[in-house]
N, C-alpha and C positions, 0 to 999 in steps of 0.2 A: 802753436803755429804748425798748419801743415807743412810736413819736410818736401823740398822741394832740392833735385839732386840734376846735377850737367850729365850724368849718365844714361846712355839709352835704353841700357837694362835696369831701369829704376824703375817702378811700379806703385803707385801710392796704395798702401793698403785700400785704403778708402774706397775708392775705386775695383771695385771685383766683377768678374766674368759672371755671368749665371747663364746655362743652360736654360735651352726652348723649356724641359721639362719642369725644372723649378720658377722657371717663371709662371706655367700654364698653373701648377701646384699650387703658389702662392695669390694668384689672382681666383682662384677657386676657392679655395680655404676662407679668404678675406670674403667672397660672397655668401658661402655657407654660416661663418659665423655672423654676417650681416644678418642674416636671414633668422638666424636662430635666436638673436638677439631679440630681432622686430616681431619675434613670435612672443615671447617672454613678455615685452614690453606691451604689447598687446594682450595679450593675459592678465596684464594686474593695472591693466587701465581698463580701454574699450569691451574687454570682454568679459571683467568681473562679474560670474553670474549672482551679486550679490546686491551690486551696483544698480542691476537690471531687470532687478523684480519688481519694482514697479514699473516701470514700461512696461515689462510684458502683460504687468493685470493690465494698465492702461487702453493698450492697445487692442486686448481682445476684449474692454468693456467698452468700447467705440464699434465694436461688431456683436454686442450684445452676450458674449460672454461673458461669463462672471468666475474668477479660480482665487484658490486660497494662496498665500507666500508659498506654501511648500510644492504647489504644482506649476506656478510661477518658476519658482527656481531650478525645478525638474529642468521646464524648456531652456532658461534662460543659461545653466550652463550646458546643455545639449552645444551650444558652438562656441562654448572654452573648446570641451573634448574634442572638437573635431579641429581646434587648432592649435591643443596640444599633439594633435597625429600628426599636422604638418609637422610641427617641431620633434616631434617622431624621427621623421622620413630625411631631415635636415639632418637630424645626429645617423642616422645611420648612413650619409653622407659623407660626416666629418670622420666615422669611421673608417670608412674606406679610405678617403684623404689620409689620414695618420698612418694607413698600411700602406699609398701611395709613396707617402715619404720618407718611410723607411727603405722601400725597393730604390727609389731614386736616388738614396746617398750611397747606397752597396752599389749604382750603375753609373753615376757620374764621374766626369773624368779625373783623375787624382787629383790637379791643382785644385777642384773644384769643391773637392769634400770636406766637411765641416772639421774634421779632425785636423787636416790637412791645412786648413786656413790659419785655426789653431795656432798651427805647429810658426808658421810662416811668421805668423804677428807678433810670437816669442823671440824669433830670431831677429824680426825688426827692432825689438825692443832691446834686445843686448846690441846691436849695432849702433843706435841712433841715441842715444843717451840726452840729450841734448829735448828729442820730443818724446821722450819717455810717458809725461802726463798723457799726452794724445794716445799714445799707442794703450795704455795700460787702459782710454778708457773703452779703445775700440773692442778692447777683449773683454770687457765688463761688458757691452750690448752685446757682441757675440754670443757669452756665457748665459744672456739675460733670454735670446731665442731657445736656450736649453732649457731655461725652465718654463718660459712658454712650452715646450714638446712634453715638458713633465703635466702640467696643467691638463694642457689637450688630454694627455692620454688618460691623467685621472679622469675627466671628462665623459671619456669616451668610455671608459671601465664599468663606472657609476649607472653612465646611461644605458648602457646593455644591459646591467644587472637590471634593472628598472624591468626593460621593455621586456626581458627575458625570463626572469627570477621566478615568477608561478610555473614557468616551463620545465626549469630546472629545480622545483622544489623549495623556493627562500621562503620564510616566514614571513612577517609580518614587521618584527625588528628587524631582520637583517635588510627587509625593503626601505623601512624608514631609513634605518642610517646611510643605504644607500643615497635614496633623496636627501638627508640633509650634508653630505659629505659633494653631492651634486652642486644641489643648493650655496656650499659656501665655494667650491673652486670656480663659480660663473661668476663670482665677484673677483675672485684674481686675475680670474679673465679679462674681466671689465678694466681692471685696472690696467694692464699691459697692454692693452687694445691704447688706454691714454695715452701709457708713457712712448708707448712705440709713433703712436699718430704725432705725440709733440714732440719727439725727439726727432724725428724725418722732418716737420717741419721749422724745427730750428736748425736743423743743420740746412735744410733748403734754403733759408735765408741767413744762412754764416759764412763759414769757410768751407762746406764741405756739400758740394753739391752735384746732382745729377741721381741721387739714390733713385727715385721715383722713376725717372725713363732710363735709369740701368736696370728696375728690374722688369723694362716694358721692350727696351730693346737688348740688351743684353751683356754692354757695354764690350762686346764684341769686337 
């Protein structure tokens, strides 16, 4: 049960402040990774160039051309590449975003900062004994945003190395294991993209509501 107290200075955890900035932060972030998602997803659907080797002989034998599979497939992934660039252009987005948010926890106001909330929800917990369950598991989703920042940043690590690594000299192994160490943290992604989506909307329709237009107005 959420605690509910006759005092004025009572505060529900639940219930937190967020700054204009990590609001703007968070509704960015959530379209970036929308986006980078619906690139991927499109990549190993609609623009499998492997998928779309016959269309393409198809279509240029209805204009009287005639091409073997292998010239086929030349065209047909010509626009994977250019929409794996977009997904490029996205990660060096979500880049920036991850360096956004780290300047914004060093610039937010003390009550505000992640540490700081932390700190708050411990001392709730040695006070309120009684809603213990609650509080212990509000610092479980807490800690669970930390390992999404851990994710992101392997993410963003991976990807640089990727887009950059001929630049700065990487092999050919150290590019693969790049990609496949990419390759598996976009599935942890995926997953906490779930739990986070079904966890807001069970608490929307439980006891514990307003998360959504607190983090649009600001609970201010």
């Amino acid at each position: 049960m959420i605690p509910t107290n006759s005092s004025p200075d009572f505060i529900s955890p639940f219930q937190q402040t967020h700054s204009a900035a990590l609001r703007v932060w968070h509704w960015l972030t959530f379209l970036f990774i929308l986006g980078s998602v619906t690139t991927v997803l499109f990549n190993s659907t609609l623009y499998d160039p492997r998928d779309n080797v016959k269309l393409v002989q198809d279509q240029l034998k209805e204009k009287g051309i005639v091409v073997n599979e292998e010239q086929a497939f030349a065209v047909s992934h010509e626009y994977e590449d250019k929409m794996w660039d977009v997904h490029k252009w996205i990660g060096y987005g979500l880049s920036f975003l991850f360096l956004a948010r780290v300047m914004i926890e060093f610039t937010q106001p003390e009550e505000e900062k992640l540490r700081n909330k932390f700190k708050k929800i411990k001392e709730l917990q040695a006070k309120n004994d009684m809603n213990k369950a609650e509080y212990t598991h509000f610092l479980r989703v807490k800690m669970s945003y930390s390992v999404f920042f851990l994710i992101l940043f392997c993410m963003v690590l991976t990807g640089l190395g990727m887009a950059f690594g001929r630049n700065l000299g990487f092999g050919r192994d150290l590019h693969h294991n790049l990609k496949e160490i990419h390759a598996f943290m976009q599935y942890l992604m995926y997953a906490f993209i779930l739990l986070h989506l079904g966890g807001v909307i069970f608490a929307e329709n439980g006891r514990i509501r307003g998360i959504v237009s607190g983090m649009i107005h600001g609970n201010k």
